[in-house]
PDB file with one MODEL, atoms N, CA, C and O in Angstrom:
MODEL        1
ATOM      1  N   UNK A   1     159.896  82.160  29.013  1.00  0.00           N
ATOM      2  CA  UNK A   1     159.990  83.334  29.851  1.00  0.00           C
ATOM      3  C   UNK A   1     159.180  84.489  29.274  1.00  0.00           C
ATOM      4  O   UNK A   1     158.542  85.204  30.047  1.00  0.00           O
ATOM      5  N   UNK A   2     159.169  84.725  27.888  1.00  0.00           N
ATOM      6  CA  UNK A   2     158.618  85.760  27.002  1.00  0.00           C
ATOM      7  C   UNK A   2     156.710  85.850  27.488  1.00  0.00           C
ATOM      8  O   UNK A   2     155.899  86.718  27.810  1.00  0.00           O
ATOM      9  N   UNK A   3     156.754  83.973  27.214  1.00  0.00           N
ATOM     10  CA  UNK A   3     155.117  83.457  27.157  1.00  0.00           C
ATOM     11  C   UNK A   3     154.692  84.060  28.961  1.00  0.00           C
ATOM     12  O   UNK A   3     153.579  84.531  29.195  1.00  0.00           O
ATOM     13  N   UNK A   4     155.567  83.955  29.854  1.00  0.00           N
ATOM     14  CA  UNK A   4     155.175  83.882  31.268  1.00  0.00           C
ATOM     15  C   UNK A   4     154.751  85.736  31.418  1.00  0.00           C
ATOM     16  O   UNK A   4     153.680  86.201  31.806  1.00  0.00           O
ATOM     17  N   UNK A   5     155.928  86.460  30.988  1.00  0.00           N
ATOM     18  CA  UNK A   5     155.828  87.525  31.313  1.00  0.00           C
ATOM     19  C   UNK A   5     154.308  88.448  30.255  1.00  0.00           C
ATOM     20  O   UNK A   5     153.562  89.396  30.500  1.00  0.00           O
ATOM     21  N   UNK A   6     154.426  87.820  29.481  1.00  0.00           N
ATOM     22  CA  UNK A   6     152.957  88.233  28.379  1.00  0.00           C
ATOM     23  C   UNK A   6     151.633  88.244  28.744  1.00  0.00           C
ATOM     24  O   UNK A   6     150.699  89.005  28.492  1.00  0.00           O
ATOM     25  N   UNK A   7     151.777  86.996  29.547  1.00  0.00           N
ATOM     26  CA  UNK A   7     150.239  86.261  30.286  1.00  0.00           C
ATOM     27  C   UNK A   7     150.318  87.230  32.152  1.00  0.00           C
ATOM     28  O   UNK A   7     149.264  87.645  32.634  1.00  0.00           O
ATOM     29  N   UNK A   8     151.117  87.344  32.599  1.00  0.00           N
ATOM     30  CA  UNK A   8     151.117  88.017  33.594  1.00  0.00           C
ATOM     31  C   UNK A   8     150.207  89.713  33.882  1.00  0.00           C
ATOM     32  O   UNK A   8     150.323  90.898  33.567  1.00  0.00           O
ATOM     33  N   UNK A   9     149.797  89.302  34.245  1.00  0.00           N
ATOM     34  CA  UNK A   9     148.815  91.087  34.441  1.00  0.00           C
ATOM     35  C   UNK A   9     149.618  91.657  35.210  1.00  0.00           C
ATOM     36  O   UNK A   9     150.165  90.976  36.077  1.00  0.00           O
ATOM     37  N   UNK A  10     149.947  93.263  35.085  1.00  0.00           N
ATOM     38  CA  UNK A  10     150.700  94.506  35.407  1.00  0.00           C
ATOM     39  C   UNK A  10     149.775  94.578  36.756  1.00  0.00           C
ATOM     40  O   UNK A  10     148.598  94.283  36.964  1.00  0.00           O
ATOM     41  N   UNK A  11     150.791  95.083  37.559  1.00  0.00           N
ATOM     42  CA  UNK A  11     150.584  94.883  39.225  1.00  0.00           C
ATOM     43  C   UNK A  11     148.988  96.382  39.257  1.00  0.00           C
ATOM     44  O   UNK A  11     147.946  96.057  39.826  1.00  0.00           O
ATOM     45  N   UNK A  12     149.078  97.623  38.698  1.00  0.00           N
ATOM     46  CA  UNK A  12     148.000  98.485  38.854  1.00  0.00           C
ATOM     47  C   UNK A  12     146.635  97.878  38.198  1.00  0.00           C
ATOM     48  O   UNK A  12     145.582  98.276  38.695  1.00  0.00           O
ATOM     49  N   UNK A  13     146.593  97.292  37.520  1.00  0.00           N
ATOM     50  CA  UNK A  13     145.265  97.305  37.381  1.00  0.00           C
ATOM     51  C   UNK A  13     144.580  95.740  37.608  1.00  0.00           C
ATOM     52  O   UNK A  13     143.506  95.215  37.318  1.00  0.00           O
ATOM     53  N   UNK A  14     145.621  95.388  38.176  1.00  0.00           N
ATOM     54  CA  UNK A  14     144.933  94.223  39.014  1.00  0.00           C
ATOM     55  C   UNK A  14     145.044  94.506  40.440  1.00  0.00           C
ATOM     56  O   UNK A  14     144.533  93.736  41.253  1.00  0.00           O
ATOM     57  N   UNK A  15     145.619  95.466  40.774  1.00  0.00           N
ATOM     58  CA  UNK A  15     145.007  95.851  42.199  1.00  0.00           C
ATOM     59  C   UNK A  15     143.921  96.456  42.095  1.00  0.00           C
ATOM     60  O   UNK A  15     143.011  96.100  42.844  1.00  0.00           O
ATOM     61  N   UNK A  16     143.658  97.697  41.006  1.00  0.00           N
ATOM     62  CA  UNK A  16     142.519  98.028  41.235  1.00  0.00           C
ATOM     63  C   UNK A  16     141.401  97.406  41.084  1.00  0.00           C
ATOM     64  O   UNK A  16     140.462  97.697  41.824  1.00  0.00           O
ATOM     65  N   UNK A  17     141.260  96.390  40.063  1.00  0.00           N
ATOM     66  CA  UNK A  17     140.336  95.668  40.130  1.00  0.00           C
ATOM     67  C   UNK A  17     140.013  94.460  41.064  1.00  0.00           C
ATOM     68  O   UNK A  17     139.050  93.812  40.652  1.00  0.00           O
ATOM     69  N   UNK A  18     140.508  94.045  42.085  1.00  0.00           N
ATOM     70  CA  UNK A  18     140.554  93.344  43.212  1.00  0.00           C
ATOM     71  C   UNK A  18     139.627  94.582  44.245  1.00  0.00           C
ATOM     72  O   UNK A  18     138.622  94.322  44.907  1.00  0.00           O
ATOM     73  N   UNK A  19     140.365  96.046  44.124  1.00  0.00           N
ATOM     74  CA  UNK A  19     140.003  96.866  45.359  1.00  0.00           C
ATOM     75  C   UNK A  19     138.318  97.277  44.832  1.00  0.00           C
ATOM     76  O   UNK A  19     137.644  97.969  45.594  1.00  0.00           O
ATOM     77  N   UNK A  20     137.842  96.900  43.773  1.00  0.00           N
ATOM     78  CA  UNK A  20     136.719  97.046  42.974  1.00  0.00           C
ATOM     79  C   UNK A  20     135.813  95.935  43.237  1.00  0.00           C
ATOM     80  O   UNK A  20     134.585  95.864  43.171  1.00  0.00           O
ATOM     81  N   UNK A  21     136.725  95.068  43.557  1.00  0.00           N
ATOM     82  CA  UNK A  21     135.521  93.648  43.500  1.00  0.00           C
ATOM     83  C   UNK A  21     135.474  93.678  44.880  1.00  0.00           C
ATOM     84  O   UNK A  21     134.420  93.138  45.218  1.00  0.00           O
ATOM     85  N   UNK A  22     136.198  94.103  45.983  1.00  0.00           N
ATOM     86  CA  UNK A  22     136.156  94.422  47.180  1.00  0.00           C
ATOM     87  C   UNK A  22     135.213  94.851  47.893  1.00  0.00           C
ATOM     88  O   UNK A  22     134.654  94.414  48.899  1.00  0.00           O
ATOM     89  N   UNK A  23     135.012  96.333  46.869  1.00  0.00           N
ATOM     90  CA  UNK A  23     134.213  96.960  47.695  1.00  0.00           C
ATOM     91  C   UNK A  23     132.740  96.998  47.116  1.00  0.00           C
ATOM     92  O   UNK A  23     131.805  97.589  47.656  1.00  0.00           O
ATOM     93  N   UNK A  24     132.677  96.320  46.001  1.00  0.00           N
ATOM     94  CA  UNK A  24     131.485  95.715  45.353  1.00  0.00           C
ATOM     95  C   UNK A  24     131.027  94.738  46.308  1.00  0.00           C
ATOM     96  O   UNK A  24     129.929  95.162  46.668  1.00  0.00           O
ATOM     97  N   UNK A  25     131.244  93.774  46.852  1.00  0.00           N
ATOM     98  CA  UNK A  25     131.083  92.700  47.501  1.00  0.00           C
ATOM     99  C   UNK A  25     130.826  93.366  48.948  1.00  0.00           C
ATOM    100  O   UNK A  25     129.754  93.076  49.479  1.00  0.00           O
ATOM    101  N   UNK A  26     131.732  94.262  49.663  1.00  0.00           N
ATOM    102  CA  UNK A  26     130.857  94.766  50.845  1.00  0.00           C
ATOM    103  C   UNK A  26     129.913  95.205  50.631  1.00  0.00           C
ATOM    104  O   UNK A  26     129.051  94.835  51.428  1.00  0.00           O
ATOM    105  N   UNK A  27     129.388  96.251  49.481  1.00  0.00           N
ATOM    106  CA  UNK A  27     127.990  96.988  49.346  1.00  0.00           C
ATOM    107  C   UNK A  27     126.885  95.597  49.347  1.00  0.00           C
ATOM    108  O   UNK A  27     125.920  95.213  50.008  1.00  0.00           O
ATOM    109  N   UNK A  28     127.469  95.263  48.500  1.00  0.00           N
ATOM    110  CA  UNK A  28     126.232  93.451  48.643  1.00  0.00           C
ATOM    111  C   UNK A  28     126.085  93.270  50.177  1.00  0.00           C
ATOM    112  O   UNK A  28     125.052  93.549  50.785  1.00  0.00           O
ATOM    113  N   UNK A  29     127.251  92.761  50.767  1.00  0.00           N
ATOM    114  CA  UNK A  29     126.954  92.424  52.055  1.00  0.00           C
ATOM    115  C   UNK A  29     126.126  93.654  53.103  1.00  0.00           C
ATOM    116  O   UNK A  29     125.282  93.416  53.967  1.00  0.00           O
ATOM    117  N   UNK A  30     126.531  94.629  52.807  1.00  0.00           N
ATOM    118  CA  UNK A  30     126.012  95.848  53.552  1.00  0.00           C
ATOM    119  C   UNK A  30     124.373  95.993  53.295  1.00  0.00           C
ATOM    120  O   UNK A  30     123.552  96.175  54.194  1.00  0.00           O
ATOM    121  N   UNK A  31     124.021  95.853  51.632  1.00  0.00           N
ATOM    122  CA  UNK A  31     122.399  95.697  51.507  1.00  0.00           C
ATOM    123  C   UNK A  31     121.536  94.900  51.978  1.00  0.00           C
ATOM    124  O   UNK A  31     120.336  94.906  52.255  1.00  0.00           O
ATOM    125  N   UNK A  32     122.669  94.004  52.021  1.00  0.00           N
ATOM    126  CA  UNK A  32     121.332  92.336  52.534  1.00  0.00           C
ATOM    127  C   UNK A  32     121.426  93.118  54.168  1.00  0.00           C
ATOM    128  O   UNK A  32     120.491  93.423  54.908  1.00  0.00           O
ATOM    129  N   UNK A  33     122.581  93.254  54.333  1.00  0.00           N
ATOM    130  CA  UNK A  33     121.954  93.218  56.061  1.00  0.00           C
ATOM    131  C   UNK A  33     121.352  94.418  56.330  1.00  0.00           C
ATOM    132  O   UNK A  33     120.968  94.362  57.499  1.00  0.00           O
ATOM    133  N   UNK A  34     121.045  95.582  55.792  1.00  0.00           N
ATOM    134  CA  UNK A  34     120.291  96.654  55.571  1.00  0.00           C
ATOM    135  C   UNK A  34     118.724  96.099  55.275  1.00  0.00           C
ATOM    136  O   UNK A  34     117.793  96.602  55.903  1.00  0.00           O
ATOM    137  N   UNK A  35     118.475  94.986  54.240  1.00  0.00           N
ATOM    138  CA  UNK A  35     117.437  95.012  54.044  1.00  0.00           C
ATOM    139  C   UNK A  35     116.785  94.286  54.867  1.00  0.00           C
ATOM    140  O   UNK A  35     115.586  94.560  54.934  1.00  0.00           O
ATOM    141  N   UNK A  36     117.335  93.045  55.837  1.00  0.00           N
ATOM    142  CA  UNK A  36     117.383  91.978  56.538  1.00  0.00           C
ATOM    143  C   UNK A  36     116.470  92.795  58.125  1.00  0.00           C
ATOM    144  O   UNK A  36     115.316  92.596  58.507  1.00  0.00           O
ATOM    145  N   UNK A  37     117.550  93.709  58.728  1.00  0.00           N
ATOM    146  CA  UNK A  37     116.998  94.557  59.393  1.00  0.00           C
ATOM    147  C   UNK A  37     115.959  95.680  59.498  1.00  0.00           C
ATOM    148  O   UNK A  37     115.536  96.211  60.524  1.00  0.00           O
ATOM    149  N   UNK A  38     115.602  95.956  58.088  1.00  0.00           N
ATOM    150  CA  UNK A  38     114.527  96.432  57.289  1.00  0.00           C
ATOM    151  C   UNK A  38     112.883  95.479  57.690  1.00  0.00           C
ATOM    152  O   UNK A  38     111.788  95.883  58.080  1.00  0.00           O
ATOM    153  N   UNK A  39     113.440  94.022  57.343  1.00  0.00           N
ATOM    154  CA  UNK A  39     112.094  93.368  57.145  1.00  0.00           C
ATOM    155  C   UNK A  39     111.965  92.838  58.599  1.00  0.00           C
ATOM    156  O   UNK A  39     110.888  92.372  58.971  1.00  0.00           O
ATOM    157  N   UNK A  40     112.967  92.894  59.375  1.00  0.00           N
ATOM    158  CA  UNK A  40     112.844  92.290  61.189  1.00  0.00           C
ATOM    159  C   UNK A  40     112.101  93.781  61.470  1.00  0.00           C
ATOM    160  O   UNK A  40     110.966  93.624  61.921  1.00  0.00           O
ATOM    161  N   UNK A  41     112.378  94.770  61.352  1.00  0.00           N
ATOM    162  CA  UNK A  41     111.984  95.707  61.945  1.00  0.00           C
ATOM    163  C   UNK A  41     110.065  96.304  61.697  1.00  0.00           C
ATOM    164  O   UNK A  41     109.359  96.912  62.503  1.00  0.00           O
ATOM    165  N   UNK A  42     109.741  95.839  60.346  1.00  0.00           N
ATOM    166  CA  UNK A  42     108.894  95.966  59.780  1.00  0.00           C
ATOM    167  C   UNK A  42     107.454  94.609  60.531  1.00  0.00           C
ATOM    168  O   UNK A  42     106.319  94.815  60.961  1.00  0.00           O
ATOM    169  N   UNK A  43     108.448  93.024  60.333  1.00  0.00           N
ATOM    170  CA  UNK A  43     107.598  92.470  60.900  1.00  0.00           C
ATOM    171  C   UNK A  43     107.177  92.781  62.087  1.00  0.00           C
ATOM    172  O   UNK A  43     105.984  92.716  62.384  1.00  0.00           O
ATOM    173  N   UNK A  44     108.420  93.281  63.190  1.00  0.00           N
ATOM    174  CA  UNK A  44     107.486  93.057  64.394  1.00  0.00           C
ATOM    175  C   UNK A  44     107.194  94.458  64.962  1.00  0.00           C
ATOM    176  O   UNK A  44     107.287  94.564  66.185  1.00  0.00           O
ATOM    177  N   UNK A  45     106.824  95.647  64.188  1.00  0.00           N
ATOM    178  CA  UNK A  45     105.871  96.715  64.279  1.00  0.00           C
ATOM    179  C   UNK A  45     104.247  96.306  63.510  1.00  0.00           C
ATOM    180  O   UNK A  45     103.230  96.999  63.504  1.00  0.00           O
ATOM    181  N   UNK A  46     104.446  95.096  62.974  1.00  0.00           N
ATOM    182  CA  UNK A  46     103.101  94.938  62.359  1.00  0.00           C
ATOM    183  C   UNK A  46     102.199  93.666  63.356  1.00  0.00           C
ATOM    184  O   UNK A  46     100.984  93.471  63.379  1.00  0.00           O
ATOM    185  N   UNK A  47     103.330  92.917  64.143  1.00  0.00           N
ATOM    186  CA  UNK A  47     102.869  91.923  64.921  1.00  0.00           C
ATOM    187  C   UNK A  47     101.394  92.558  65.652  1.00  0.00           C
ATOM    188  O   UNK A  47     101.061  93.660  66.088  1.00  0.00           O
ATOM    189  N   UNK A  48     100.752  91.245  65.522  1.00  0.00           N
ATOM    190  CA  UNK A  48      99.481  91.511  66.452  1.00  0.00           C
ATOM    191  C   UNK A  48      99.605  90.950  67.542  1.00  0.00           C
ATOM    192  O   UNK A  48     100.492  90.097  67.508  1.00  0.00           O
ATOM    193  N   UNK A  49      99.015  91.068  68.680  1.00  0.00           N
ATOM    194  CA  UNK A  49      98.200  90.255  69.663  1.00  0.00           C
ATOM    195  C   UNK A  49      97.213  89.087  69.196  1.00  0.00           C
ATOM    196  O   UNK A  49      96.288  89.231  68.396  1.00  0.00           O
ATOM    197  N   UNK A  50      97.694  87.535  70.042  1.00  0.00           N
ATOM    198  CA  UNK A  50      96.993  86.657  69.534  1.00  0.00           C
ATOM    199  C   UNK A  50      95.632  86.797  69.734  1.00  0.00           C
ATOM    200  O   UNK A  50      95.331  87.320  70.808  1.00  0.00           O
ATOM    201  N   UNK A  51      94.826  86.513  69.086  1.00  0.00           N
ATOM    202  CA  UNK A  51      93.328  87.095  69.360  1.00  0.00           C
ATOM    203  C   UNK A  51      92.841  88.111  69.117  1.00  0.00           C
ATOM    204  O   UNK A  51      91.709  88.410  69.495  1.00  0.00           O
ATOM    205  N   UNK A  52      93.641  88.910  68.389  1.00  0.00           N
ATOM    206  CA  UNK A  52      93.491  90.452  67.600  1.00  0.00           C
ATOM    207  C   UNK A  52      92.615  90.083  66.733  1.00  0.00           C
ATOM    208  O   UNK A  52      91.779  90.922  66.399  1.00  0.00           O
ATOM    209  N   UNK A  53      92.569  88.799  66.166  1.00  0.00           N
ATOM    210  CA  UNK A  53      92.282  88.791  64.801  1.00  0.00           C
ATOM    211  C   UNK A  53      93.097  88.793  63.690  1.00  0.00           C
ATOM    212  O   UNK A  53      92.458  88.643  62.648  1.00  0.00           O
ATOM    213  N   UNK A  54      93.784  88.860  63.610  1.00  0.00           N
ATOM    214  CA  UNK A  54      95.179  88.729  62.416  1.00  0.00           C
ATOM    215  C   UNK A  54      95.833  87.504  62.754  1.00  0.00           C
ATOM    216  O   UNK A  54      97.034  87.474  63.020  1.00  0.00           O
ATOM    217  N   UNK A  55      95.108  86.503  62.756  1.00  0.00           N
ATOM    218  CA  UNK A  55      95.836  85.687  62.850  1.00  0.00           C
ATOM    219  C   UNK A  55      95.331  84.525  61.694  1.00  0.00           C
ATOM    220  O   UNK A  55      95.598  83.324  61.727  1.00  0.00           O
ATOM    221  N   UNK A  56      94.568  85.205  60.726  1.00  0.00           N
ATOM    222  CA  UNK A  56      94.062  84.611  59.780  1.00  0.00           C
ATOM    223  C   UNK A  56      95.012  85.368  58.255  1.00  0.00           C
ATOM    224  O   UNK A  56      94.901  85.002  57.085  1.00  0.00           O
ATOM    225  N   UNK A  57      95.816  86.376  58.751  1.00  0.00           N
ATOM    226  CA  UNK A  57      96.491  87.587  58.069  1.00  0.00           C
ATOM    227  C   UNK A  57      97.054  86.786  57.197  1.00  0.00           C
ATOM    228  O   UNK A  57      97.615  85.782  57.636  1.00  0.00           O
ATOM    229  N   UNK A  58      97.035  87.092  55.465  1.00  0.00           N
ATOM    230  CA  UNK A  58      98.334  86.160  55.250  1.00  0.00           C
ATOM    231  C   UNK A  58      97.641  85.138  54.611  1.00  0.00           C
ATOM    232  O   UNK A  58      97.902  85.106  53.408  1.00  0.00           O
ATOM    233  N   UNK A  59      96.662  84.090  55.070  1.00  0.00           N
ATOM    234  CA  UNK A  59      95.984  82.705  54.598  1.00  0.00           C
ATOM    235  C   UNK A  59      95.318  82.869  53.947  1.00  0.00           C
ATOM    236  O   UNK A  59      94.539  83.808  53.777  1.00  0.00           O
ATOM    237  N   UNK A  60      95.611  81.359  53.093  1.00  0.00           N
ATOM    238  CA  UNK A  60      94.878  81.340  52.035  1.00  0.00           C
ATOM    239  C   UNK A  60      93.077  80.765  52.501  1.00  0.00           C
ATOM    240  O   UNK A  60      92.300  80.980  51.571  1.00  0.00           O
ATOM    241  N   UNK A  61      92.644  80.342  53.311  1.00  0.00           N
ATOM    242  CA  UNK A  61      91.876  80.236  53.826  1.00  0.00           C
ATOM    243  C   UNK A  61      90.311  81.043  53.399  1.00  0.00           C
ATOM    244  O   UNK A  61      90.322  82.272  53.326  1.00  0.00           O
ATOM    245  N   UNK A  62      89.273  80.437  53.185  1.00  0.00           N
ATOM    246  CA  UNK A  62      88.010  81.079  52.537  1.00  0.00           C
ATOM    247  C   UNK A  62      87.333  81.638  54.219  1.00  0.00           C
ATOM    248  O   UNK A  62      87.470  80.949  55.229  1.00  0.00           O
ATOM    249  N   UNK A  63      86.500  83.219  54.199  1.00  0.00           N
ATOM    250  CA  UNK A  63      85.300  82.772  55.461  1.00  0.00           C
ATOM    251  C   UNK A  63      85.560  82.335  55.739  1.00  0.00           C
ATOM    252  O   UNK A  63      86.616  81.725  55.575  1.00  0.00           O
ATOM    253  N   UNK A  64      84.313  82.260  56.819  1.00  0.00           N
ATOM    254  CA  UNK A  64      83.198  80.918  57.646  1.00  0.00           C
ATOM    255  C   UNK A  64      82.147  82.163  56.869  1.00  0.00           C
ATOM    256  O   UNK A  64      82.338  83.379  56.844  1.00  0.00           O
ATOM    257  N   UNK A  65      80.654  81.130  56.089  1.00  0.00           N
ATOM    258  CA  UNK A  65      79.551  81.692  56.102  1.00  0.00           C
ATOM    259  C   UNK A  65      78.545  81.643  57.020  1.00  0.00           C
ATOM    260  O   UNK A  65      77.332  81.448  56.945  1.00  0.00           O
ATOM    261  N   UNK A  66      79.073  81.794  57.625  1.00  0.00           N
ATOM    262  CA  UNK A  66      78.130  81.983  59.655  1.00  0.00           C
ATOM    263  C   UNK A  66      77.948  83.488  59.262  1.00  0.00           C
ATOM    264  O   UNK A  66      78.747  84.292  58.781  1.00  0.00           O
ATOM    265  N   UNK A  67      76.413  83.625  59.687  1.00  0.00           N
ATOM    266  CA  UNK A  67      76.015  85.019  59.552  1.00  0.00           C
ATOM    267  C   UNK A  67      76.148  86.245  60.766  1.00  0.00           C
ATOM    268  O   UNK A  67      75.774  87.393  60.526  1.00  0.00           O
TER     269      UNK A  67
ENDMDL
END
């Protein structure tokens, strides 16, 4: 009974640290989808029109030495 009650963590600071890992874990979730909507928003203000020419954007691709 001695051993049970020894090993037992006191009810305050294992709530607070639960309400800590809580709200640690929403800010995570809150950044990704902050940044998520960040890079959707970014790609398709940069989208081209096919035939713009950017459609080589990006590749690793050499020229053409056509003059």
């Amino acid at each position: 009974m001695i051993l049970a009650s020894t090993l037992s963590a006191q009810a305050m600071p294992s709530l607070l640290l639960i309400l800590v890992g809580v709200a640690v874990a929403a800010m995570l979730l809150g950044a990704f989808w902050w940044g998520s909507r960040r890079v959707a928003r970014r790609r398709s203000s940069s989208a081209t029109p096919p035939g713009a020419g950017g459609s080589r954007r990006g590749s690793w691709r050499t020229p053409d030495d056509t003059p």
